[in-house]
C-alpha angles and dihedrals in degrees: 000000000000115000109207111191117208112208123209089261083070085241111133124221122193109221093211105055089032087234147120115246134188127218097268088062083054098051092048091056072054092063103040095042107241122168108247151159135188118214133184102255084221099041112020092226118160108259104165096103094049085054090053100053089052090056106053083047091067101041086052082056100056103037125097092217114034122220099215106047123207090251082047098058097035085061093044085049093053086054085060103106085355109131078239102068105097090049095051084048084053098048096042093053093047101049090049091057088048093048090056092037084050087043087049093040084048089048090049097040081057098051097054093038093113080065109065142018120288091241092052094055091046090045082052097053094053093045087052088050099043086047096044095052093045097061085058113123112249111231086264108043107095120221 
């Protein structure tokens, strides 16, 4: 795991390359899924979450479409405190895992498009999907 220490400066220096490094350097370990956290270089405190807010407030900045839309975050916003709040949390992790599973299993279903009939391939999207989103926990089952 890479330890990024964020000093009271704000600056943030990656242990493992002993160098500073700026927001853009920590969405691409984003992108290309490396295991990281970001620490206050005083406390220790865990600050990754706090990173990762900022930068998806930037990338909702300088975008043209923005991903969260304003109806979008004032529902999240509402789920804050709700009885409801670890299950949102839940849903919303699990649907984000089945929508890249469904965008691989797309990538993989063109690829191999030259392979099989057009309405096979289409007959095997929807079962994937049927079956996908009915291995989703209900709100009650316990993992």
């Amino acid at each position: 795991m890479i330890i990024i220490k964020r000093y009271p400066t704000r600056r943030l220096y990656d242990t493992s390359l002993s160098k500073y490094v700026n927001l853009k350097y920590i969405r691409e370990l984003i992108v290309s899924n490396q295991d990281f956290k970001i620490i206050d270089s005083k406390t220790e405190e865990d600050k990754t979450r706090n990173i990762l807010l900022q930068i998806i407030g930037e990338e909702e900045t300088s975008v043209q479409q923005s991903l969260l839309t304003d109806n979008l975050l004032k529902k999240l916003i509402c789920f804050y405190g709700n009885d409801n709040q670890n299950y949102m949390q839940q849903f919303l992790e699990q649907s984000l895992n089945v929508f890249l599973e469904q965008q691989d299993n797309m990538q993989t279903v063109m690829s191999n498009l030259n392979k099989t009939a057009p309405f096979e391939i289409f007959n095997n999207i929807v079962k994937q999907n049927i079956d996908m989103w009915s291995n989703i926990n209900s709100p009650n089952d316990k993992k």
